[in-house]
N, C-alpha and C positions, 0 to 999 in steps of 0.2 A: 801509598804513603799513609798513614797510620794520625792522625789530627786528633786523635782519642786526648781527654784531659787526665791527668794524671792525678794517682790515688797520692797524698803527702804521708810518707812516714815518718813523723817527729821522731827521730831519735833521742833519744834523754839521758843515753849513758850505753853502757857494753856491759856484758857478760864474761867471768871470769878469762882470762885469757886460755889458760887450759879446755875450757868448754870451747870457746871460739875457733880453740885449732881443729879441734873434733868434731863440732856439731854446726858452727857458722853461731853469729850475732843474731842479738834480736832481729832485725829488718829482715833479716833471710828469712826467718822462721813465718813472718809474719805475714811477707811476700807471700811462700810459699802456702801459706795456709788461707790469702786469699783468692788465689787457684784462678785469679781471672789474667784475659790475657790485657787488659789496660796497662798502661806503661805507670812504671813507680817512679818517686822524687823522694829520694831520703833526705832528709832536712837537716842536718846533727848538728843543734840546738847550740849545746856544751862547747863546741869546737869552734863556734860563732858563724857556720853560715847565716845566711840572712831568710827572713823568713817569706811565706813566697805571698803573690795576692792570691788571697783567696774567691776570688773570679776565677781565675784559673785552672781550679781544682774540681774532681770531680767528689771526693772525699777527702778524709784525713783520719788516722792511725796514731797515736801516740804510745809510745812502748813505754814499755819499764825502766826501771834505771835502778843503780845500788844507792843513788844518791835518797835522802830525806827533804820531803816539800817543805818542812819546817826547816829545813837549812839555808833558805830564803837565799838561794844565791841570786848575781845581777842574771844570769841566763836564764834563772826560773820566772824572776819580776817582767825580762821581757816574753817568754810564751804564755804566761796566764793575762798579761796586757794584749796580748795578739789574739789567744783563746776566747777572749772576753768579747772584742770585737766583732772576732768573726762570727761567732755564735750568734749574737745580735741583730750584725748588719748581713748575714747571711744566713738566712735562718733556716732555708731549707737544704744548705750544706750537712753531710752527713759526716758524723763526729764518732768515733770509739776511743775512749783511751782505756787501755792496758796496767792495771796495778798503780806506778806511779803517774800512767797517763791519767785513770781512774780518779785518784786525788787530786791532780793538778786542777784537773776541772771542776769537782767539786770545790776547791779553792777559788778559783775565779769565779766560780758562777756563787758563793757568796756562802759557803758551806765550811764546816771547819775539819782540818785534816792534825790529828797529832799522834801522841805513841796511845798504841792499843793499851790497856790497861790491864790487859790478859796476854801480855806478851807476846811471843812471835807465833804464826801462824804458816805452817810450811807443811806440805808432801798435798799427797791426794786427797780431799778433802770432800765432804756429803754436803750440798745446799739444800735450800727453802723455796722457791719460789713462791711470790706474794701472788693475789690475785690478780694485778698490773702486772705481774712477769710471767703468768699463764698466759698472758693474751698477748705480751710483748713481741714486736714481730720477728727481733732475735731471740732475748731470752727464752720465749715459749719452745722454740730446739732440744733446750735439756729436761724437760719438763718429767721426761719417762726414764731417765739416766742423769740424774742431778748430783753428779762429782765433775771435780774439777781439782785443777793444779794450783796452789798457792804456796808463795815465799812473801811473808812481808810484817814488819813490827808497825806502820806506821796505818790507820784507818781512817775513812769518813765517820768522825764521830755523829759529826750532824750535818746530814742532807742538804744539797742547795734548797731555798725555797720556792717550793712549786716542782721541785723535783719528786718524780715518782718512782720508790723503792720496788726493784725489783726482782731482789732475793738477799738471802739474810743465811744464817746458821748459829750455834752457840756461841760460837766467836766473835763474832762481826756481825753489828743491825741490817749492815748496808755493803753489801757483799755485789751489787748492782743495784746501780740507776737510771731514769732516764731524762732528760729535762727538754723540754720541749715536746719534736716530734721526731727527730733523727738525731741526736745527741746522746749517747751512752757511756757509761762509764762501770767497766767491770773491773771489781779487784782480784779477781783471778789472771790465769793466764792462757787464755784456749790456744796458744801458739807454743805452748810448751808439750814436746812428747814427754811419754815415760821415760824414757832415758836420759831425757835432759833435767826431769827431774830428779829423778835416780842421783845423777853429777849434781846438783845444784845439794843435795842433801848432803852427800860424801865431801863436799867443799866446804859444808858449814861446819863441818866434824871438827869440834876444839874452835873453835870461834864464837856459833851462836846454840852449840847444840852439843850435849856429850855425844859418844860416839854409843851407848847403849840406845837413848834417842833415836840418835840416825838409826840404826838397827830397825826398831820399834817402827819406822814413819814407812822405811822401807818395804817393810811387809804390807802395807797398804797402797802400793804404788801402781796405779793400772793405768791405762790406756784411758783418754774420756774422749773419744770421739764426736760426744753431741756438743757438750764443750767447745771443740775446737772446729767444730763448724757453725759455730757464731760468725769467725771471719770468712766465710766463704758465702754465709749469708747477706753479712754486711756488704761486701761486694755485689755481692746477684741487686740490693736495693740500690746502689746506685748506680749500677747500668744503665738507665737512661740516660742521665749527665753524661754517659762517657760514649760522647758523637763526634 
């Protein structure tokens, strides 16, 4: 019998439904890219499950979502009320959040999240890492292949305090951080393949992106596998927890 405590995947929203029939939702992706065999608890926030103790847990996951943090819904005020908490009163809980996960907690943990002033930010993309995300015990992963996958208009304009920036690019100051000691928050997305980024580009076509755009981001679109073994990293750290 299997007593292992379960990784929380916050869910915060879904993926085009077209993508979802083809490729699965975030939590599959997320799942699968943290490759351990600990038992998962998808949480989905929006739809009002209730949120779990965090005793419980052995980590927590926060994905992406289409929704805006600045959209201040009631389901956003209660996960950065929970976020806040547990970080706190559980400090040695190990935290990632994903894009919108990324901002929520820069949100609660006292940092401010609004529209990027350089507008949307999408396809495969080249980072920075700071001197804190060479040494970072995820970040440091991409240190020698530093792309990654991003969709997203909304940013950490300014860092929680005490928080440590741990990659940047010309777009974004704050592209990763970390607060505390096991708390990160990446505006990327290492759970995203090429081809779902591929799809995520070809969905924006006429929406937030001409279709010459999409073309143009398209040719840059590759595979980032140090990227997307952040979450298999994140997992290997809290395999102790998971007894």
């Amino acid at each position: 019998m299997n007593n292992s405590k379960p990784i929380a995947i916050i869910k915060t929203g879904s993926t085009y439904p077209h993508i979802s029939n083809h490729y699965g939702d975030f939590e599959q992706w997320i799942s699968h890219g943290l490759g351990t065999a600990a038992p998962v608890w998808v949480v989905d926030v929006p739809e009002g499950d209730a949120m779990p103790d965090p005793s419980d847990l052995a980590g927590v996951v926060i994905t992406g979502s289409h929704a805006m943090v600045t959209d201040q819904a009631d389901w956003m005020h209660t996960l950065i009320r929970w976020c806040y908490r547990t970080i706190h009163q559980h400090p040695s809980l190990p935290v990632l959040g994903l894009c919108f996960g990324h901002q929520l907690l820069a949100q609660a943990l006292g940092g401010e999240v609004a529209d990027n002033p350089m507008g949307i930010e999408v396809g495969t993309v080249p980072l920075r890492l700071t001197q804190a995300g060479h040494q970072d015990a995820l970040l440091s992963a991409i240190e020698n292949h530093p792309w990654a996958q991003v969709v997203h208009t909304q940013s950490v304009l300014t860092p929680p305090p005490g928080a440590a920036v741990l990659a940047s690019n010309v777009h974004d100051a704050c592209q990763a951080f970390r607060y505390g000691d096991c708390v990160w928050g990446v505006q990327f997305h290492p759970e995203f393949s090429a081809d779902v980024m591929r799809a995520y580009l070809q969905a924006l076509s006429g929406e937030s992106l001409t279709q010459q755009q999409v073309d143009t981001y398209l040719q840059e679109v590759r595979e980032c596998e140090d990227a997307s073994s952040i979450l298999s990293s994140f997992a290997r750290l809290i395999l102790p927890q998971v007894a």
